[in-house]
VEXLUM-448357 format. One record per residue: x, y, z of N, C-alpha, C in turn; residue in three letters. Coordinates in nm, 2 decimals. Layout:
<recs>
nx ny nz cax cay caz cx cy cz type
X Y Z X Y Z X Y Z ALA
...
</recs>
This chain:
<recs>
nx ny nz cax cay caz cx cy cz type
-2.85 0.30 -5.37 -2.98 0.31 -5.29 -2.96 0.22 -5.17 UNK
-2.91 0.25 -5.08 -2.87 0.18 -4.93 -3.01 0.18 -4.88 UNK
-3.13 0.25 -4.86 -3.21 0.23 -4.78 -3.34 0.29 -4.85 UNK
-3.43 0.16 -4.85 -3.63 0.19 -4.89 -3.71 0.15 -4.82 UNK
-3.71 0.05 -4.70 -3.80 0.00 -4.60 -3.85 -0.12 -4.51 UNK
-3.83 -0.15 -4.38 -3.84 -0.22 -4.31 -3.99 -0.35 -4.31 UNK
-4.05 -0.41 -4.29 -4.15 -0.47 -4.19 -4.30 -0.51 -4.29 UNK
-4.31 -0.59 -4.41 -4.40 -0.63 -4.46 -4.50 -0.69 -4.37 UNK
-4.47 -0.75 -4.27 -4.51 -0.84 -4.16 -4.68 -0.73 -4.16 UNK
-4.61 -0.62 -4.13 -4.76 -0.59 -4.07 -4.83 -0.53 -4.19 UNK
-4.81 -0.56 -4.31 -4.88 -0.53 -4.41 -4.92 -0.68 -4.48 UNK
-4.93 -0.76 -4.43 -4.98 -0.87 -4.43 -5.06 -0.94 -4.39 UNK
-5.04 -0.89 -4.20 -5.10 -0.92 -4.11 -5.25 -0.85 -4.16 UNK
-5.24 -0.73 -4.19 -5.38 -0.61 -4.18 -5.40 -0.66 -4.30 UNK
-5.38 -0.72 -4.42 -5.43 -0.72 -4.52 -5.52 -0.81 -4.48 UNK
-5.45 -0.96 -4.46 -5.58 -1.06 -4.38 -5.67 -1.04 -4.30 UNK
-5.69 -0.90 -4.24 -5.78 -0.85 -4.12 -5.90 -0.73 -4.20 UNK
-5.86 -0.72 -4.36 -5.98 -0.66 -4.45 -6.03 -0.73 -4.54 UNK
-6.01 -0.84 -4.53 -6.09 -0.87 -4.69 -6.12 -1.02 -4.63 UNK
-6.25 -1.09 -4.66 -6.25 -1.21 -4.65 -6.25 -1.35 -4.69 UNK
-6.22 -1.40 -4.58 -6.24 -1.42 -4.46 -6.11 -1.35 -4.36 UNK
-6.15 -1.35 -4.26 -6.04 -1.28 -4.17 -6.00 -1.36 -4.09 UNK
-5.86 -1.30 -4.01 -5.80 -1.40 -3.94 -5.76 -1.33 -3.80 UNK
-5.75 -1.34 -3.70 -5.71 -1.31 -3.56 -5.57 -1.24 -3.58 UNK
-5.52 -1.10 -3.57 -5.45 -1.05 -3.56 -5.32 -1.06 -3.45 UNK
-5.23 -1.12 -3.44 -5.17 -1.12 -3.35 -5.10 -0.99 -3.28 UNK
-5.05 -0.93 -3.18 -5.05 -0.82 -3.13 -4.86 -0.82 -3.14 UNK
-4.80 -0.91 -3.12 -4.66 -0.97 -3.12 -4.63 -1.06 -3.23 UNK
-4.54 -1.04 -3.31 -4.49 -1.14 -3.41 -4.31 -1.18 -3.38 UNK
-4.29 -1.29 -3.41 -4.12 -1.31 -3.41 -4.10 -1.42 -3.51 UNK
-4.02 -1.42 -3.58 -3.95 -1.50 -3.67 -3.84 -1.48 -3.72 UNK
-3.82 -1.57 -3.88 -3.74 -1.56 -3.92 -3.74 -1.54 -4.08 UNK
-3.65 -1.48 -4.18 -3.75 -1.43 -4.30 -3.59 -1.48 -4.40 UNK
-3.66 -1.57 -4.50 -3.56 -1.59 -4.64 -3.59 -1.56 -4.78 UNK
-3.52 -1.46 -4.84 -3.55 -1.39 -4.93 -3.49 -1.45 -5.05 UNK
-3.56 -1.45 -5.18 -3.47 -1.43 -5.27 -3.51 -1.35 -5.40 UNK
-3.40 -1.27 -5.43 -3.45 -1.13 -5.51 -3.41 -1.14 -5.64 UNK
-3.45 -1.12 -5.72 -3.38 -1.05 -5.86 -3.42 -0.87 -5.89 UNK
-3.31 -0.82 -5.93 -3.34 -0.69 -5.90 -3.29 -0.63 -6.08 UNK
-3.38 -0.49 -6.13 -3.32 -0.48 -6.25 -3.32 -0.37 -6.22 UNK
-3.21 -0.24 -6.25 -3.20 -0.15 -6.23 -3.27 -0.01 -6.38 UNK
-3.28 -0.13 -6.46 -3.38 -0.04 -6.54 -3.38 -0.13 -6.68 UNK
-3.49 -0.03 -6.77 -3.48 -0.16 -6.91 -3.38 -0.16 -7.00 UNK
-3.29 -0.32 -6.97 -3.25 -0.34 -7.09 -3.08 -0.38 -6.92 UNK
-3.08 -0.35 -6.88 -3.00 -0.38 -6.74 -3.02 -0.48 -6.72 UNK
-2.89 -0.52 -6.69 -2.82 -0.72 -6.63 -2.94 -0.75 -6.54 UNK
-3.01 -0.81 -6.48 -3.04 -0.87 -6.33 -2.98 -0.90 -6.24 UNK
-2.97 -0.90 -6.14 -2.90 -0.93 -6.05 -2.95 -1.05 -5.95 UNK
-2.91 -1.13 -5.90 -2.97 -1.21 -5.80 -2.92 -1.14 -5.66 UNK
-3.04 -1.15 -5.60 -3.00 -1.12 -5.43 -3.05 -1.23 -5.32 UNK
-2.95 -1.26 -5.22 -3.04 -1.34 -5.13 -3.00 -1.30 -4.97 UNK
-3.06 -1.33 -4.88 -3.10 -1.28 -4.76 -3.16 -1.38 -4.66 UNK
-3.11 -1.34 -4.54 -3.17 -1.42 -4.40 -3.18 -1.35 -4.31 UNK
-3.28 -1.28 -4.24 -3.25 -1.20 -4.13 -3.37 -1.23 -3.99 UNK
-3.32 -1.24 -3.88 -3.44 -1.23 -3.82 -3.54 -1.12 -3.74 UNK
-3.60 -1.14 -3.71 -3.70 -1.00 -3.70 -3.77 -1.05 -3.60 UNK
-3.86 -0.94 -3.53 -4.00 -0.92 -3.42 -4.04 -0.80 -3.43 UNK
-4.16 -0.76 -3.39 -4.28 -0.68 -3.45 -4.33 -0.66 -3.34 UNK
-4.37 -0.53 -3.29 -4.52 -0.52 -3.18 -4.59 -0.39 -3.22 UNK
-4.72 -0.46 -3.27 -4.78 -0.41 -3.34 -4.87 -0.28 -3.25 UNK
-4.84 -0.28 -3.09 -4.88 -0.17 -3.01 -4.76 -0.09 -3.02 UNK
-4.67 -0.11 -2.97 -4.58 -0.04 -2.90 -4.52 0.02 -3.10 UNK
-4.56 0.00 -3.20 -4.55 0.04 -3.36 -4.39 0.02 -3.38 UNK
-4.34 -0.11 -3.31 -4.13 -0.09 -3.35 -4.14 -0.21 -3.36 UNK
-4.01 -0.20 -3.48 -3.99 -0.35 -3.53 -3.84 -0.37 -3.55 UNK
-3.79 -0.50 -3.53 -3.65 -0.52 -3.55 -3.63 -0.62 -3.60 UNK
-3.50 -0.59 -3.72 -3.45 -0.71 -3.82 -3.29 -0.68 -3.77 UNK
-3.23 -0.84 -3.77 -3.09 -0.85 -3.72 -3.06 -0.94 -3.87 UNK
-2.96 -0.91 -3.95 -2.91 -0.99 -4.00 -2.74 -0.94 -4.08 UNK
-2.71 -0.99 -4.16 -2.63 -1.01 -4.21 -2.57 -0.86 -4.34 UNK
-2.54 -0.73 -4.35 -2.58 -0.66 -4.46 -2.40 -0.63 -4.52 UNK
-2.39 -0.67 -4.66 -2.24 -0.67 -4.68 -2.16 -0.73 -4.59 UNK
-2.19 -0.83 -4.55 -2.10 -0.90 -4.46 -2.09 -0.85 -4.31 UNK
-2.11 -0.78 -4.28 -2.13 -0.71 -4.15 -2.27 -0.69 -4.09 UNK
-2.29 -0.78 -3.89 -2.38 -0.80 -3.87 -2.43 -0.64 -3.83 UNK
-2.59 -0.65 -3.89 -2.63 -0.56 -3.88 -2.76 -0.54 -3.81 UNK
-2.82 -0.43 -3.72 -2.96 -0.47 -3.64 -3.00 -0.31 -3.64 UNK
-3.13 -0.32 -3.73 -3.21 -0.20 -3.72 -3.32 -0.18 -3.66 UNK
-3.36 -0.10 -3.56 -3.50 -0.09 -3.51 -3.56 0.08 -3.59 UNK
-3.70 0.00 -3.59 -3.79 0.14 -3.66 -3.89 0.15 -3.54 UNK
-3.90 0.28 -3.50 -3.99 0.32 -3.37 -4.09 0.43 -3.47 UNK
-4.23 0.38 -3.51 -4.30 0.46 -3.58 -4.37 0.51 -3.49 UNK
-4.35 0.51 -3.40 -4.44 0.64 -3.29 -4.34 0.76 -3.33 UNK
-4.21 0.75 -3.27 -4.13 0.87 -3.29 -4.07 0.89 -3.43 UNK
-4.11 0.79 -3.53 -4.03 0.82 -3.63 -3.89 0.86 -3.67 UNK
-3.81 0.75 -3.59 -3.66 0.72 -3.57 -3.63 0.60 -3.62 UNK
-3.53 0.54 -3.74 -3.48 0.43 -3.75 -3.30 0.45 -3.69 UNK
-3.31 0.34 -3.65 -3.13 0.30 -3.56 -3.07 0.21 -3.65 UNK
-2.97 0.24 -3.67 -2.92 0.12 -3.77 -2.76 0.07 -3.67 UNK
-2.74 -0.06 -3.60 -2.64 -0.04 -3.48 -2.55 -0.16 -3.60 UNK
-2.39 -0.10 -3.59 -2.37 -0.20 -3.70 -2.25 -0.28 -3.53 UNK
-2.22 -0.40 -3.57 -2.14 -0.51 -3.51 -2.21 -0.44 -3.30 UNK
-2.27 -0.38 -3.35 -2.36 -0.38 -3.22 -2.24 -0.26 -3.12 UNK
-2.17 -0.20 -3.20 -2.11 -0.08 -3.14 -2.12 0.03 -3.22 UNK
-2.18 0.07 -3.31 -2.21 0.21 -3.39 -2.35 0.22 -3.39 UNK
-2.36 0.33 -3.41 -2.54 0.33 -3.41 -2.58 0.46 -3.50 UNK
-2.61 0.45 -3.61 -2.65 0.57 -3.73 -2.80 0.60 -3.69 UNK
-2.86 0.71 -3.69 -3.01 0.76 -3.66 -3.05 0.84 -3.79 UNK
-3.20 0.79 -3.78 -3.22 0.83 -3.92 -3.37 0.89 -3.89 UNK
-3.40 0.98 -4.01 -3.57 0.99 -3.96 -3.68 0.99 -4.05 UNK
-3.77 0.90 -4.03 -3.83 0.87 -4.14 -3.99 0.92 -4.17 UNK
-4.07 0.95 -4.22 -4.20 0.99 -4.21 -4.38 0.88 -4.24 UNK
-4.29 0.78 -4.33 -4.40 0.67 -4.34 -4.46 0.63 -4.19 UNK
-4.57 0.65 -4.22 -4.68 0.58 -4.11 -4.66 0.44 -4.11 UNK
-4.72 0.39 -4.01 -4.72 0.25 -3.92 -4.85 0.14 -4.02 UNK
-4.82 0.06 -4.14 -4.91 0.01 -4.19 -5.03 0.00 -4.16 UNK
-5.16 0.08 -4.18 -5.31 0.02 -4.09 -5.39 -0.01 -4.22 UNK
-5.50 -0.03 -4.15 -5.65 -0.09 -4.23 -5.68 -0.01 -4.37 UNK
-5.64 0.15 -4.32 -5.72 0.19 -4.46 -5.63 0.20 -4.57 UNK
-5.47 0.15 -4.54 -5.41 0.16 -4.68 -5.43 -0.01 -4.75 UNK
-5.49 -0.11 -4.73 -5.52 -0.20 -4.75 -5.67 -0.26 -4.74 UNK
-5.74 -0.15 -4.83 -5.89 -0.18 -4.83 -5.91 -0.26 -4.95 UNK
-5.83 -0.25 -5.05 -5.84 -0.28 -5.17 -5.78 -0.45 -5.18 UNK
-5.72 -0.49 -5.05 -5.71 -0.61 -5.05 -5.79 -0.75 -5.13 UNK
-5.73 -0.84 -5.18 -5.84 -0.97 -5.23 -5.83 -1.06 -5.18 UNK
-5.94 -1.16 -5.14 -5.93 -1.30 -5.08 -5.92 -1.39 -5.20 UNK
-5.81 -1.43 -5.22 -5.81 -1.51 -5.40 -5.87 -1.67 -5.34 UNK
-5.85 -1.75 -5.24 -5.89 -1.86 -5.21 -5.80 -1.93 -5.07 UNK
-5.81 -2.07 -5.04 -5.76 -2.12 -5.01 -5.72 -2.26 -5.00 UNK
-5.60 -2.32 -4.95 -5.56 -2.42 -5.03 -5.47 -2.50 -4.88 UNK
-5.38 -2.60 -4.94 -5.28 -2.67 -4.82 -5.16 -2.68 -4.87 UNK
-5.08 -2.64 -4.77 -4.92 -2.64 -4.78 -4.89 -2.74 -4.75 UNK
-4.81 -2.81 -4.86 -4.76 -2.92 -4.76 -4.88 -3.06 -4.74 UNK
-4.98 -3.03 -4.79 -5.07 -3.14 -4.79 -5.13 -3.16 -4.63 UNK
-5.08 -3.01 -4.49 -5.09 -3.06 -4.38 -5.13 -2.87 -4.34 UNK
-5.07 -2.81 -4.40 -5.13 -2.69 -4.36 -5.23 -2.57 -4.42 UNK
-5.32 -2.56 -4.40 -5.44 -2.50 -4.43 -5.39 -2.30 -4.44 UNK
-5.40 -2.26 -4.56 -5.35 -2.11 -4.53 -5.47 -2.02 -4.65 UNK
-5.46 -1.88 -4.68 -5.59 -1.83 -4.69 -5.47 -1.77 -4.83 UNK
-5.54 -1.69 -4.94 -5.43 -1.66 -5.00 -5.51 -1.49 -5.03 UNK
-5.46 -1.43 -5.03 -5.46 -1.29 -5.07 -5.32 -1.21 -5.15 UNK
-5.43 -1.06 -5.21 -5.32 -1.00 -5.34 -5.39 -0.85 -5.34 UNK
-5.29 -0.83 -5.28 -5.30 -0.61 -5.32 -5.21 -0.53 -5.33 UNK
-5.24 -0.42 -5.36 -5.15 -0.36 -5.46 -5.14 -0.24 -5.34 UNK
-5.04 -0.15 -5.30 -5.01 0.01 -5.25 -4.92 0.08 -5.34 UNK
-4.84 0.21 -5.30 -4.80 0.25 -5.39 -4.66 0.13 -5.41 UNK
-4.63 0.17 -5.54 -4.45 0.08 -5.56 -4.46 -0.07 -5.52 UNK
-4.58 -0.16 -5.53 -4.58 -0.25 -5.46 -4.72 -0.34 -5.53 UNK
-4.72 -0.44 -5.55 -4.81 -0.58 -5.58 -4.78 -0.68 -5.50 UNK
-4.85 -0.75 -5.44 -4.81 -0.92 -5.35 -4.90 -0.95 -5.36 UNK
-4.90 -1.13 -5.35 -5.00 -1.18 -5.34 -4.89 -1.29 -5.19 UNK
-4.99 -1.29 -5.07 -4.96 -1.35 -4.94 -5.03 -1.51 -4.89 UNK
-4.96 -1.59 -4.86 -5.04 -1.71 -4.84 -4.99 -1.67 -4.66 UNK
-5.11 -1.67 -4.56 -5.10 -1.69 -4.46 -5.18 -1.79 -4.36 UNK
-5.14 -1.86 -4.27 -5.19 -2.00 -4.19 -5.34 -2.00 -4.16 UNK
-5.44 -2.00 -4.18 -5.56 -2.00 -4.16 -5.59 -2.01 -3.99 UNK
-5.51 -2.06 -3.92 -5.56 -2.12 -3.75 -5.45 -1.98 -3.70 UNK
-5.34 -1.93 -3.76 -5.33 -1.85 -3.65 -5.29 -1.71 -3.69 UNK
-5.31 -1.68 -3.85 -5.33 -1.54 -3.95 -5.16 -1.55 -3.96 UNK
-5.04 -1.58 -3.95 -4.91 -1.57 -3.94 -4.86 -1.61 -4.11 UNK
-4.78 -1.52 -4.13 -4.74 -1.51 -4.26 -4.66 -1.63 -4.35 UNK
-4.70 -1.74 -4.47 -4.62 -1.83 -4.48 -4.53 -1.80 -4.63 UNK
-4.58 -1.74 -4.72 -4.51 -1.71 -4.83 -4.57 -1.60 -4.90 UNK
-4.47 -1.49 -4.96 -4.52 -1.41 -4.99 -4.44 -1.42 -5.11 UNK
-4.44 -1.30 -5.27 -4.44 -1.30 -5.38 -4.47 -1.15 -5.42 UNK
-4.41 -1.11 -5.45 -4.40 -0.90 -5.48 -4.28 -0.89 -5.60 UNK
-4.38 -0.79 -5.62 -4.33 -0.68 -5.73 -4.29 -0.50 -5.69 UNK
-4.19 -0.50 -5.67 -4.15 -0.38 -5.61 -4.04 -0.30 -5.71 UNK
-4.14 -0.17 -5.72 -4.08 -0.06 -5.83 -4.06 0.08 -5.75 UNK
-3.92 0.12 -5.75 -3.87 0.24 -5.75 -3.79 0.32 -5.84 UNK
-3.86 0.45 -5.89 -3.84 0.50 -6.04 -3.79 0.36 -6.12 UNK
-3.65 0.38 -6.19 -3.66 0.26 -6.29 -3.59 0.14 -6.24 UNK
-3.57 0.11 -6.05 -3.55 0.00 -6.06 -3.63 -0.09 -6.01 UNK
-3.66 -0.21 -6.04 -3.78 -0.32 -6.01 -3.72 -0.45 -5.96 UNK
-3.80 -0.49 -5.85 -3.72 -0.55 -5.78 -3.87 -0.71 -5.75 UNK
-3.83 -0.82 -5.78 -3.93 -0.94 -5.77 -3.84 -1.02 -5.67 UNK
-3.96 -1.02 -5.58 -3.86 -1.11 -5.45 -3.99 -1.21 -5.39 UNK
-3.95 -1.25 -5.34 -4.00 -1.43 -5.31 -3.94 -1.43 -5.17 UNK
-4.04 -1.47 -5.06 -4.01 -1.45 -4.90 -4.03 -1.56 -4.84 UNK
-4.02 -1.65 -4.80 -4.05 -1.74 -4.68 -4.05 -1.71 -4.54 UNK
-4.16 -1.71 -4.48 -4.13 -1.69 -4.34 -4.13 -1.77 -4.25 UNK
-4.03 -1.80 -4.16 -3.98 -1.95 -4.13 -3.98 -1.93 -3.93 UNK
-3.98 -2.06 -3.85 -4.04 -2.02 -3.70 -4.13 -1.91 -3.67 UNK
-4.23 -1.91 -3.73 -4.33 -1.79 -3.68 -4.40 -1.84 -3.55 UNK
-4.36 -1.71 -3.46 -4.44 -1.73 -3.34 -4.51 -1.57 -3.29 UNK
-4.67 -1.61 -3.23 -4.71 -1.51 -3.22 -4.67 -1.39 -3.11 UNK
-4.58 -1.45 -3.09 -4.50 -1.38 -2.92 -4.39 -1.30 -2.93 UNK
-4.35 -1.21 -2.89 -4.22 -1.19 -2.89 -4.14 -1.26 -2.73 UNK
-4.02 -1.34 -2.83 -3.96 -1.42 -2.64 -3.92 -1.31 -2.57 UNK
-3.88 -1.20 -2.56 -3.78 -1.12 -2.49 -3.85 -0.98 -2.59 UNK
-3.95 -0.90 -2.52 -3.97 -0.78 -2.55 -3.87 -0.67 -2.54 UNK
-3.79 -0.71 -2.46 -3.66 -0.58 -2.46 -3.55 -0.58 -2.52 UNK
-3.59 -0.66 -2.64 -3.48 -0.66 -2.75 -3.55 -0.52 -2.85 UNK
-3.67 -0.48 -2.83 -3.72 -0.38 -2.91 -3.70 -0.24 -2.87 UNK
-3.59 -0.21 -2.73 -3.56 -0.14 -2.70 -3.42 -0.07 -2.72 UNK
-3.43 0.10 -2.78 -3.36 0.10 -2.85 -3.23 0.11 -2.77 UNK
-3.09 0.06 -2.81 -2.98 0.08 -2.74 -2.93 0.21 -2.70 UNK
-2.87 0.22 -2.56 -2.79 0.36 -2.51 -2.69 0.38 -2.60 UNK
-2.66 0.35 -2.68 -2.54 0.38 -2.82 -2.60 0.51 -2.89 UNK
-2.72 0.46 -2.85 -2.87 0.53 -3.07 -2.82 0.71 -2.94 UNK
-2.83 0.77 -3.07 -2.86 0.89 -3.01 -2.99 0.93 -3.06 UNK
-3.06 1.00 -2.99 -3.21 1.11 -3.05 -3.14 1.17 -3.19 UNK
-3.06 1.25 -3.23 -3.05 1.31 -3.32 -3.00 1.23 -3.45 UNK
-3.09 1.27 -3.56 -3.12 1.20 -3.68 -2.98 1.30 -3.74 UNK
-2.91 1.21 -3.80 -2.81 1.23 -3.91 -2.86 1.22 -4.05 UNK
-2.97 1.16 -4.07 -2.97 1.16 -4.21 -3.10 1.13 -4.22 UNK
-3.19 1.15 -4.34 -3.33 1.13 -4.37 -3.35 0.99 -4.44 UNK
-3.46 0.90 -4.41 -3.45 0.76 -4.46 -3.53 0.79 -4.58 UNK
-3.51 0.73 -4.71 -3.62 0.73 -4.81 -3.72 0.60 -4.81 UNK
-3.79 0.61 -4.75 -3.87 0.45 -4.73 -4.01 0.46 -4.83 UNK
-4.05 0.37 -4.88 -4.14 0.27 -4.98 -4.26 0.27 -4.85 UNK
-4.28 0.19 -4.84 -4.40 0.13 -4.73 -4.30 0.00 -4.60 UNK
-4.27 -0.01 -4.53 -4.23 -0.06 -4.41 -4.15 -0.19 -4.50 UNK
-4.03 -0.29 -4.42 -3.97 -0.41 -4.48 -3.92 -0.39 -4.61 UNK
-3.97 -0.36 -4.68 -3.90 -0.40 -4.83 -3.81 -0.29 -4.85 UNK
-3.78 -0.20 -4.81 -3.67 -0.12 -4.81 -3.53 -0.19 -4.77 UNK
-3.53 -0.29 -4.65 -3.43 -0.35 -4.56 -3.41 -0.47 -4.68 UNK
-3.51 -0.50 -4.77 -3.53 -0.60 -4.89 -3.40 -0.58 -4.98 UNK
-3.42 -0.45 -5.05 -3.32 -0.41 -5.09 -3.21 -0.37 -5.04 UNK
-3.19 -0.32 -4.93 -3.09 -0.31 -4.85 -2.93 -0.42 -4.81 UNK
-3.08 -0.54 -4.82 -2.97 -0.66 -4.75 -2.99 -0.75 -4.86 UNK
-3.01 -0.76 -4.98 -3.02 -0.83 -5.12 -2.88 -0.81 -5.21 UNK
-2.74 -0.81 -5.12 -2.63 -0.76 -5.20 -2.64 -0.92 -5.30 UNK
-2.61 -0.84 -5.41 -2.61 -1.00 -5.54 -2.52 -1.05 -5.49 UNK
-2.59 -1.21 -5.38 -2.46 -1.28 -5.37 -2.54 -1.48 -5.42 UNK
-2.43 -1.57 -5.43 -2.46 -1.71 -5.49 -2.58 -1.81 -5.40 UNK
-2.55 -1.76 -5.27 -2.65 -1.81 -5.18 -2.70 -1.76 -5.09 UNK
-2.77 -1.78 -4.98 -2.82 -1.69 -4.90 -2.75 -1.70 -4.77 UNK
-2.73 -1.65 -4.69 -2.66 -1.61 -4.57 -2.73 -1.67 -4.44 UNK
-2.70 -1.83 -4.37 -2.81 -1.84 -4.30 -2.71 -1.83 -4.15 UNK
-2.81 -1.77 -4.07 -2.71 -1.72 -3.92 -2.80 -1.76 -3.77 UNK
</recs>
């Protein structure tokens, strides 16, 4: 299973923007994301540990998001354009595989069911809001910064047919900006024509599993 789905970011963001209390949506997101996974490919199967570093930016107008990191040892940078419903996957930044996918762009009404479980301090210095909802293949519960809605630790349960996947996220330099918008632009390499159909979950956790090869530590770049 090489590929299930890019960009929790904005299923995080909207969840904090339905249920209360709400927080200011930012329109641009950029950071940096550290995963660590245990994955069981069904009952009664080894576990496996997976870990991950990749970085990413989001614009939640323009609906394209890009994660650059590390996958089998080879640097890897995929953009998802949910207007046109094309993912690019460009590997060492000279190939470029096209893919085409059909999941919509996370909004409001797949996260009505959202909960505001409370809030609390990180760190004894940062104030964050904590919420937990369920879509399809998917449970989290998200702590995000109360002053600027930006994502600080997440916690999911992610199931496809029989394999299940519990990962633990940190989201690390979050800024509400993107520095350089034209990094979301896709490269003259990408061709229009889709080679292959993506099987995607809901946005990011696909790339979860993607880039979670069982390795001892995590890959920081």
């Amino acid at each position: 299973m090489i590929r299930l789905t890019i960009a929790f970011l904005a299923i995080v963001v909207v969840t904090a923007a339905n249920a209360t209390p709400t927080c200011k949506i930012p329109m641009q997101v950029q950071g940096s994301l550290l995963t660590l996974d245990v994955t069981q490919a069904g009952k009664g199967a080894k576990p496996q540990l997976g870990a991950a570093s990749f970085k990413f930016a989001q614009d939640f107008k323009m609906k394209r998001i890009r994660l650059d990191g590390k996958m089998n040892g080879v640097m890897t940078t995929i953009i998802e354009d949910f207007v046109k419903h094309k993912i690019y996957t460009i590997v060492n930044g000279k190939k470029c595989i096209t893919g085409n996918f059909s999941v919509p762009f996370p909004g409001a009404k797949a996260l009505k069911n959202a909960k505001f479980l409370g809030e609390h301090t990180v760190g004894g210095l940062l104030p964050v809001y904590i919420y937990q909802f369920n879509l399809t293949n998917l449970s989290a519960t998200v702590q995000v910064a109360k002053k600027t809605c930006l994502p600080i630790i997440e916690a999911a349960q992610i199931k496809v047919g029989k394999l299940v996947l519990h990962s633990a996220l940190s989201f690390i330099d979050m800024k509400p900006k993107i520095s350089n918008p034209k990094i979301l632009k896709v490269p003259s390499i990408c061709s229009q024509h889709a080679t292959r159909e993506e099987d995607m979950i809901d946005h990011l956790h696909y790339v979860r599993l993607e880039v979670s090869t069982p390795v001892h530590k995590p890959e920081i770049f």
